[in-house]
C-alpha positions as CSV (number, residue, x, y, z in Angstrom):
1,X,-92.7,-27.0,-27.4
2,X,-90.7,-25.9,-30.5
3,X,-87.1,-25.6,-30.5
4,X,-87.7,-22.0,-30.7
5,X,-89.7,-21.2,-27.9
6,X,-87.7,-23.5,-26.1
7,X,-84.7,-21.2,-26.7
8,X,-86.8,-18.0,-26.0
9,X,-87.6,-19.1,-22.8
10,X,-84.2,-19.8,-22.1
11,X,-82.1,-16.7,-23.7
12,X,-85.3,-14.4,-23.6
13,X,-84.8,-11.2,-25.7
14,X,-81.6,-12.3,-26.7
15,X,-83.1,-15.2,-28.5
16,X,-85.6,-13.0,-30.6
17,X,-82.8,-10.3,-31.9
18,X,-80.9,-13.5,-33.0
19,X,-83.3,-15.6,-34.6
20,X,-83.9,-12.8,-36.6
21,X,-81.3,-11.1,-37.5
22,X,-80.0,-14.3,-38.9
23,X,-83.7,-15.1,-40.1
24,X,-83.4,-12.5,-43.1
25,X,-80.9,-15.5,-44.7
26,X,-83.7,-18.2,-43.6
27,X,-81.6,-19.7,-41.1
28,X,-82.4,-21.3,-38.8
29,X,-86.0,-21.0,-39.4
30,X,-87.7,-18.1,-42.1
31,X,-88.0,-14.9,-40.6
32,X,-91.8,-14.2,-41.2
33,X,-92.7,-17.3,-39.0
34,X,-89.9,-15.9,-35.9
35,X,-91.9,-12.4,-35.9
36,X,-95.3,-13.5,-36.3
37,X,-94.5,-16.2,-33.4
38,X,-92.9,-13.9,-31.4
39,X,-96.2,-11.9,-31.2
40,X,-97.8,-15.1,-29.6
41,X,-95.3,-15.6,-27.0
42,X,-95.9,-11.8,-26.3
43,X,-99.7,-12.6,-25.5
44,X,-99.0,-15.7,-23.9
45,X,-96.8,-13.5,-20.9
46,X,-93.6,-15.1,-22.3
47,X,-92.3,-12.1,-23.4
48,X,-93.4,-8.0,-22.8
49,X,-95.0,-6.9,-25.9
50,X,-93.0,-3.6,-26.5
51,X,-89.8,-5.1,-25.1
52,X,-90.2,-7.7,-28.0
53,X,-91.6,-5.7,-31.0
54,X,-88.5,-3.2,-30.4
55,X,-85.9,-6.2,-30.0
56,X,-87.5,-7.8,-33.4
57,X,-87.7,-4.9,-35.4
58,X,-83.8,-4.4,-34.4
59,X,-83.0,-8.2,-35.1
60,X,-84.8,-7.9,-38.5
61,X,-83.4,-4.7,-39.5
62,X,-79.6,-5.3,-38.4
63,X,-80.3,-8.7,-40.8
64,X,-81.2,-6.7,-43.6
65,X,-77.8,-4.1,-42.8
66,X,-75.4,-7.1,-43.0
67,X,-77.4,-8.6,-46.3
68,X,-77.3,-5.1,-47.4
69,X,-73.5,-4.9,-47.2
70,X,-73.3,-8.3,-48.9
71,X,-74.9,-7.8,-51.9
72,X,-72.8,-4.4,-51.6
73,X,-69.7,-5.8,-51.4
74,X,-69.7,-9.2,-53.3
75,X,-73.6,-9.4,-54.5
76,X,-72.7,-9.0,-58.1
77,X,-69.7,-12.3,-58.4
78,X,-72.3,-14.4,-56.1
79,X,-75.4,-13.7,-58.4
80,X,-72.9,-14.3,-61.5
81,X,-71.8,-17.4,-60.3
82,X,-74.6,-18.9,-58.7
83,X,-77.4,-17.0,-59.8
84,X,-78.5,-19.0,-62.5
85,X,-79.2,-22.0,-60.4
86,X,-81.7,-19.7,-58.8
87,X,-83.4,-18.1,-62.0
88,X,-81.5,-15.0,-62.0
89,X,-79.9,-14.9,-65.7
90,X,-77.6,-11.7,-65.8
91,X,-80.2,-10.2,-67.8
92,X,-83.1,-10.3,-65.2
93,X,-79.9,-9.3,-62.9
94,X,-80.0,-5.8,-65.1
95,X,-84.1,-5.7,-65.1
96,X,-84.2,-5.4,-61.6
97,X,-81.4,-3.0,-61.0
98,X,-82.8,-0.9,-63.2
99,X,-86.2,-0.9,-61.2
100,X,-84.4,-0.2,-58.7
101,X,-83.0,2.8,-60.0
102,X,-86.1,4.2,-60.9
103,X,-88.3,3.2,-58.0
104,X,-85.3,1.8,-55.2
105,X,-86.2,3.6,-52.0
106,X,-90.1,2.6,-52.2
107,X,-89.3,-0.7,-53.0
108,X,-87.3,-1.5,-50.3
109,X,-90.5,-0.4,-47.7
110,X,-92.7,-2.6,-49.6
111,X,-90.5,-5.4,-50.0
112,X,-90.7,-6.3,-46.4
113,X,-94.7,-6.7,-47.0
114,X,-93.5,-9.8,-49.6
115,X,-93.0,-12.7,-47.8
116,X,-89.3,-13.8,-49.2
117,X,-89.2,-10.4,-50.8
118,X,-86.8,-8.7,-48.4
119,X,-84.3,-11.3,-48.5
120,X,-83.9,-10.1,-52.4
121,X,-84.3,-6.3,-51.6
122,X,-81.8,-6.1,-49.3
123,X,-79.3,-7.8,-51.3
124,X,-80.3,-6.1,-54.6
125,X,-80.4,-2.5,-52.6
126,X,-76.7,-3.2,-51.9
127,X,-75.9,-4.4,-55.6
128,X,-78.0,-1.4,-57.3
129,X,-75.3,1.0,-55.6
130,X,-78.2,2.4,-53.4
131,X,-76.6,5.0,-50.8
132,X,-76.4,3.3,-47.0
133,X,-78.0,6.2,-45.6
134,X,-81.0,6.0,-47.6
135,X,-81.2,2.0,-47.4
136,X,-81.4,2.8,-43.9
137,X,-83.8,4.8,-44.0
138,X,-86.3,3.3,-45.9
139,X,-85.6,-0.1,-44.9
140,X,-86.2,1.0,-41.2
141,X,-89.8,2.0,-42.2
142,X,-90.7,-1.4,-43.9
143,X,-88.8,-2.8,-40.8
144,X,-90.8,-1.1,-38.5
145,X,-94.0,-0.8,-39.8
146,X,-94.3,-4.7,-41.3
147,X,-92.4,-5.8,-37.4
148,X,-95.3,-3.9,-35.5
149,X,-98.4,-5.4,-38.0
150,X,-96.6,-9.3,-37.8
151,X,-96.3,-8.9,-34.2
152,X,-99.5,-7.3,-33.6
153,X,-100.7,-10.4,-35.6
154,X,-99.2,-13.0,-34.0
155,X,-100.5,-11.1,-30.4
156,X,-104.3,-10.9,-31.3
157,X,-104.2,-14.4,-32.9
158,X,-102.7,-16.1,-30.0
159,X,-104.2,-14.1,-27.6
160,X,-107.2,-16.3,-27.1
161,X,-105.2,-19.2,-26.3
């Protein structure tokens, strides 16, 4: 059994909502695997599949609020400092704020359909200046709609087994 499930079994719901609400920083495992796998304990009776879609779609979108408010508050000296270790040269910084002042609500929806996207979304929505009211908003449709597809996923693909 995987350190994971082990801890599901043992902190149930609990588990979920913090494995991936810390997830959207990768730790301690990425995010996309915690959802998807969460779908299979659902069809393997370990979980109740509404009771763990709504938990997970709460973990992953209180994760994306506190990255939000990061890259709100201190985004811009973090990507200055540390950013070009990562490719992001103070120019491609301005690129993509820009984008995201022209196209920022949308791309925060679809960002959660880019594996490793969100991480940068919700960070950048915070940096761009994007009001928290309408980060919230469309960030709780990408939540929502990419939480119930992964989970449905991960349901129908373990189902069998």
């Amino acid at each position: 059994m995987s350190i994971f499930q082990d801890f599901v079994i043992h902190y149930g719901y609990f588990a979920v909502f913090l494995f991936l609400a810390l997830g959207i920083f990768g730790l301690p495992m990425p995010d996309e695997f915690v959802i998807v796998f969460t779908g299979y304990l659902s069809s393997a009776g370990l979980l109740n599949f509404v009771g763990a879609m709504t938990i997970a779609i709460l973990g992953v979108f209180i994760g994306t609020l506190v990255t939000y408010a990061i890259g709100k508050k201190v985004g811009r000296p973090i990507v200055e400092r540390f950013g070009k270790w990562v490719g992001l040269s103070e120019k491609r910084v301005l690129r993509v704020e820009r984008w995201f002042g022209r196209y920022g609500s949308w791309t925060v929806t679809l960002g959660f359909f880019v594996p490793g996207m969100r991480h940068f979304v919700c960070c950048f929505s915070g940096m761009s200046g994007m009001a928290v009211k309408r980060y919230m908003l469309f960030s709780s449709l990408g939540t929502t709609a990419s939480g119930i597809i992964c989970i449905t996923l991960g349901y129908l693909f373990g189902w069998p087994f």
